[in-house]
VOVEX-673902 format. One record per residue (C-alpha): residue in one letter; z, x, y. Coordinates in Angstrom, 1 decimal. Last residue first. Layout:
VOVEX-673902
+-----+--------+--------+--------+
: res :      Z :      X :      Y :
+-----+--------+--------+--------+
:   A :      Z :      X :      Y :
...
+-----+--------+--------+--------+
This chain:
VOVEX-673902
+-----+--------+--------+--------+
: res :      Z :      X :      Y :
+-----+--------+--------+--------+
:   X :  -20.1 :  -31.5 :   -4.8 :
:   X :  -18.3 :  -33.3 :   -7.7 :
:   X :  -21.0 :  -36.5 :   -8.1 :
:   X :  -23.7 :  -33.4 :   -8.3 :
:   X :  -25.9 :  -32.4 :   -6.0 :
:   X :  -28.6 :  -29.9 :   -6.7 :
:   X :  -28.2 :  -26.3 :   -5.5 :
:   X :  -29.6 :  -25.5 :   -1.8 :
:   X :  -32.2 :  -23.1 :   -1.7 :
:   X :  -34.7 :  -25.0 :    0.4 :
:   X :  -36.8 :  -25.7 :   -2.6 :
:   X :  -33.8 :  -27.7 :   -4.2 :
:   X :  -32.0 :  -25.6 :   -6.8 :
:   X :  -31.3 :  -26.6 :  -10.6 :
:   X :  -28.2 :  -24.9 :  -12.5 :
:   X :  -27.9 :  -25.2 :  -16.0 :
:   X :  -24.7 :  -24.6 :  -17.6 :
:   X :  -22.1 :  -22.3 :  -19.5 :
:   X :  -23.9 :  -19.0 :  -19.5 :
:   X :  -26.4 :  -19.6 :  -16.4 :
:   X :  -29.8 :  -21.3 :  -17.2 :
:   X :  -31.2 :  -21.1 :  -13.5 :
:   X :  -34.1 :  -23.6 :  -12.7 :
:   X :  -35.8 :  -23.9 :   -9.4 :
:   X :  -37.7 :  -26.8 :   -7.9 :
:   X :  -40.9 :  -26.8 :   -6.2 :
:   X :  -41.6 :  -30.4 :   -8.0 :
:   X :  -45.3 :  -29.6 :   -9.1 :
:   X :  -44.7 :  -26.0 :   -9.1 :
:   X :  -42.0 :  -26.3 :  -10.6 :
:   X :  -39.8 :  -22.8 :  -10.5 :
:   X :  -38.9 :  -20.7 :  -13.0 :
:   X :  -35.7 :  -18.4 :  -12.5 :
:   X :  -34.7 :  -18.8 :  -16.0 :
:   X :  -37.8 :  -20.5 :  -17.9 :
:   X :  -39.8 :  -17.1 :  -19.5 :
:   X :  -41.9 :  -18.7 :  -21.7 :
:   X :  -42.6 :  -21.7 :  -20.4 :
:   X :  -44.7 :  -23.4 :  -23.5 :
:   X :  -48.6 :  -24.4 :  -22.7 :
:   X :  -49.0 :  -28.1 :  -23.1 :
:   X :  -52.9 :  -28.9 :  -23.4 :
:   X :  -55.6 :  -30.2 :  -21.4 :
:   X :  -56.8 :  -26.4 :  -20.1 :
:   X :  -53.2 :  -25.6 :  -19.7 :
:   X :  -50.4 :  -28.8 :  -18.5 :
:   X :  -47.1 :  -26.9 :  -18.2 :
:   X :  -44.0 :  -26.6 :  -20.7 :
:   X :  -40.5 :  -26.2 :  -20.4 :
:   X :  -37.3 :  -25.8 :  -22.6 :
:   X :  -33.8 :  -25.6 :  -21.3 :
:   X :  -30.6 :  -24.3 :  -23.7 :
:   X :  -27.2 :  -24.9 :  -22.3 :
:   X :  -26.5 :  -25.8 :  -26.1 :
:   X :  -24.4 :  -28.7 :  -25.4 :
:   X :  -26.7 :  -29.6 :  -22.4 :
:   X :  -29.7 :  -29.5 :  -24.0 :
:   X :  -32.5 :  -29.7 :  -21.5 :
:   X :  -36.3 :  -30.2 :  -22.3 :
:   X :  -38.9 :  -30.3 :  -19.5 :
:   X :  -42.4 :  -31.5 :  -19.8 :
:   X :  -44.7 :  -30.5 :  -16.8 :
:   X :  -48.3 :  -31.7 :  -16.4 :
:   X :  -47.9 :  -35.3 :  -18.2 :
:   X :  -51.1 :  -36.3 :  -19.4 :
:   X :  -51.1 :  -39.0 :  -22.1 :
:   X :  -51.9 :  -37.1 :  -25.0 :
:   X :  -49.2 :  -33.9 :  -24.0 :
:   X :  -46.2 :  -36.5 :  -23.4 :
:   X :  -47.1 :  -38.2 :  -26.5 :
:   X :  -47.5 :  -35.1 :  -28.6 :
:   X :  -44.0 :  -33.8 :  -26.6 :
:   X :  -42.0 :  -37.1 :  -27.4 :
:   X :  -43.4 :  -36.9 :  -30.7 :
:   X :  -41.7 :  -33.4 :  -31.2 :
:   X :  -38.7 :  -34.9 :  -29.8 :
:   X :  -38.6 :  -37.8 :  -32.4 :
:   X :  -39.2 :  -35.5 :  -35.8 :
:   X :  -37.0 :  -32.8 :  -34.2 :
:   X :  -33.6 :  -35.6 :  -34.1 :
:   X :  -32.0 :  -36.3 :  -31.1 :
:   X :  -28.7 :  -38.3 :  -32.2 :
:   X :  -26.7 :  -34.7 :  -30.7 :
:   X :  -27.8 :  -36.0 :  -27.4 :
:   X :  -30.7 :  -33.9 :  -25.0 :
:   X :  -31.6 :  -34.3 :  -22.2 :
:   X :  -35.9 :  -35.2 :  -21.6 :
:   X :  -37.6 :  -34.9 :  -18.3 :
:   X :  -41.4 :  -35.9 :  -17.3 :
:   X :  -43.1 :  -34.7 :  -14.7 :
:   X :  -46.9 :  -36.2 :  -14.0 :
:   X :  -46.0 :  -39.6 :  -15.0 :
:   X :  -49.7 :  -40.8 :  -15.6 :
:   X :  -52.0 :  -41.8 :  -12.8 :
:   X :  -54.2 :  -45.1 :  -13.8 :
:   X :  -54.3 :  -46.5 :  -10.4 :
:   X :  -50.7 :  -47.7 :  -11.0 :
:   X :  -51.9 :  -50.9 :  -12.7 :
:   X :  -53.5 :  -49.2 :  -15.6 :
:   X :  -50.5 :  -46.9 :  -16.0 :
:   X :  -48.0 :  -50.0 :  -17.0 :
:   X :  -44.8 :  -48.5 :  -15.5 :
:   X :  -42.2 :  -51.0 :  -16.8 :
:   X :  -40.2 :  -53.7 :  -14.8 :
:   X :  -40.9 :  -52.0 :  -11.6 :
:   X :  -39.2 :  -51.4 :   -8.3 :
:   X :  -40.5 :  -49.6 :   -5.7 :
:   X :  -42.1 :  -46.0 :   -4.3 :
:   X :  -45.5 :  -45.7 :   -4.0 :
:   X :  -48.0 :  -44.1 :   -6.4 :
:   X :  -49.3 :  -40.7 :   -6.0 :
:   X :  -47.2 :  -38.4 :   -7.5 :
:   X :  -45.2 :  -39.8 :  -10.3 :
:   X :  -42.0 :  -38.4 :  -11.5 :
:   X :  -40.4 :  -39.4 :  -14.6 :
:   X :  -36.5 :  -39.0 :  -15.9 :
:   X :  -35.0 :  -39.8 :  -19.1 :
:   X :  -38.6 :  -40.4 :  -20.4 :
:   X :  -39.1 :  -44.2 :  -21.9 :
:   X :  -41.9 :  -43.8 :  -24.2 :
:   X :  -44.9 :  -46.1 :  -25.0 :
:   X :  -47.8 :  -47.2 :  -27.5 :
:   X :  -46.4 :  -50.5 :  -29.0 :
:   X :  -47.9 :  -52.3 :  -26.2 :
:   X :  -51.1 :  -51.5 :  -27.0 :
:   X :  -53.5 :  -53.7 :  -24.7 :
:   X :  -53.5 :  -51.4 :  -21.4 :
:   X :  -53.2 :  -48.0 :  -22.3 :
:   X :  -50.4 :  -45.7 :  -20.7 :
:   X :  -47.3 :  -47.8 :  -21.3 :
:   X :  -44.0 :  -46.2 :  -19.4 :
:   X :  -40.4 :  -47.5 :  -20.2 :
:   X :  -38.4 :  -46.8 :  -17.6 :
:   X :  -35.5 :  -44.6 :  -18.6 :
:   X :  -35.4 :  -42.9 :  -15.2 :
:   X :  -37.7 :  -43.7 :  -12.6 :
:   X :  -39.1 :  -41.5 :   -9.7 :
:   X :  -42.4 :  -42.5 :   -7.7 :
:   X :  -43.2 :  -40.3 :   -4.8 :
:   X :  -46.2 :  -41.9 :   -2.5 :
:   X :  -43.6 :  -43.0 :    0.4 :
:   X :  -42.5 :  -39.4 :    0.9 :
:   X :  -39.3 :  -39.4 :    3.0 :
:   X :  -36.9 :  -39.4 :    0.1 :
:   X :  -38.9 :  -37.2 :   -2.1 :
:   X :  -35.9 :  -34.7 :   -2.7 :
:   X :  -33.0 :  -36.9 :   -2.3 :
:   X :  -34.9 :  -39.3 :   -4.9 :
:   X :  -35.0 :  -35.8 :   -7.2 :
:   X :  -31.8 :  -35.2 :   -6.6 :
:   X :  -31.0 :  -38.8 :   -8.0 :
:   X :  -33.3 :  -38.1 :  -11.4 :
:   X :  -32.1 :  -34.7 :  -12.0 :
:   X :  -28.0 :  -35.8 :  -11.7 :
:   X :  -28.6 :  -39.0 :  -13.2 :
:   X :  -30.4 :  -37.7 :  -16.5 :
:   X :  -27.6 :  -34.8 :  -16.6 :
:   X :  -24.3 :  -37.4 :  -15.9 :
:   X :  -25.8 :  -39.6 :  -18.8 :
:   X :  -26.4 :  -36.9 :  -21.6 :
:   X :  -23.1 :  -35.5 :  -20.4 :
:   X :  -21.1 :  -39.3 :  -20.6 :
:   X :  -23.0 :  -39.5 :  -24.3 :
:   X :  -25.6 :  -41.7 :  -25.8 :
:   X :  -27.3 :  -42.3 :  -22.8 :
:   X :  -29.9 :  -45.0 :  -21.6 :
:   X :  -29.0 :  -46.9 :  -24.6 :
:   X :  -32.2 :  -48.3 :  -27.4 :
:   X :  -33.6 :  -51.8 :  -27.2 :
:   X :  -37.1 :  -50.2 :  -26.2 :
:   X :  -36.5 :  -52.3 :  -23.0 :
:   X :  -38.9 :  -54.1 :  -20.8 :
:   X :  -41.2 :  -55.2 :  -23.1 :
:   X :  -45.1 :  -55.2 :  -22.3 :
:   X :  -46.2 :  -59.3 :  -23.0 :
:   X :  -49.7 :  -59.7 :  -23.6 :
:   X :  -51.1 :  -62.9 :  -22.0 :
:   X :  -52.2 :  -65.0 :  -24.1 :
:   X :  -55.6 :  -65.6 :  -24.7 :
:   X :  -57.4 :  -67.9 :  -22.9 :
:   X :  -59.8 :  -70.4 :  -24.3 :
:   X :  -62.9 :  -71.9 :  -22.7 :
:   X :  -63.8 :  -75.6 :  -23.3 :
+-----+--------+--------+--------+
């Protein structure tokens, strides 16, 4: 008689909110929407926000839920969690974090070892109350800080960021500013 083991179950939600705050939230669906506008007509974009994203198969403890993730690659569709061993094993390769004022620096700085371990090739980090965006790119298998971020464009997304004196402003590759629910 041969035994199975069970099935490993991957949860679905880390049990934490989406947002803690109406700017956290209006930021994570303004990139993540704009974004979909972006890729619309590409099959093989895959954009998720707050989807909780395991990169080994068998550890289901190891995961984060980016507030926005693009994958390059892999079609689009729903999905209860993006197990990376079932998605041809491509990691998120853009991953976006805003900011709330519960963020502590212990928890970020993981976000960015994780992000880093698992092979993401372009970490942003926005704090709206600040108006302060951080970036980093994938350099010889490690994160590399932006160092000069206003004007910088994506060169995985072809996107444009413009930290102006009371917000961020992000611009399509045609020019055109990112939508917002007031434009």
């Amino acid at each position: 008689m041969v035994l199975q083991s069970p099935q490993m179950i991957y949860p679905e939600s880390d049990g934490k909110p989406m947002a803690d705050n109406t700017l956290q939230f209006r930021w994570i669906v303004t990139i993540k929407e704009n974004l979909e506008l972006l890729f619309a007509n590409d099959d093989r974009v895959f954009i998720a926000g707050d989807l909780l994203w395991y990169p080994i198969e068998g550890n289901n403890s190891l995961c984060q839920a980016p507030d926005v993730m693009v994958v390059f690659g892999r079609p689009k569709g729903e999905r209860r969690s993006y197990q990376q061993w079932k998605e041809d094993n491509l990691p998120p390769q853009v991953a976006f974090e805003i900011l709330s004022p519960s963020n502590t620096l212990k928890e970020m700085s993981k976000k960015l070892k994780f992000y880093e371990d698992y092979g993401v090739e372009e970490y942003y980090l926005y704090d709206p109350d600040k108006v302060d965006l951080t970036g980093w790119t994938r350099s010889a298998n490690r994160f590399e800080i932006i160092d000069e971020i206003n004007g910088w464009r994506s060169p995985q997304l072809g996107i444009r960021f413009e930290v102006q004196s009371e917000t961020l402003v992000i611009y399509r590759p045609d020019g055109d500013r990112f939508l917002t629910s007031l434009s």
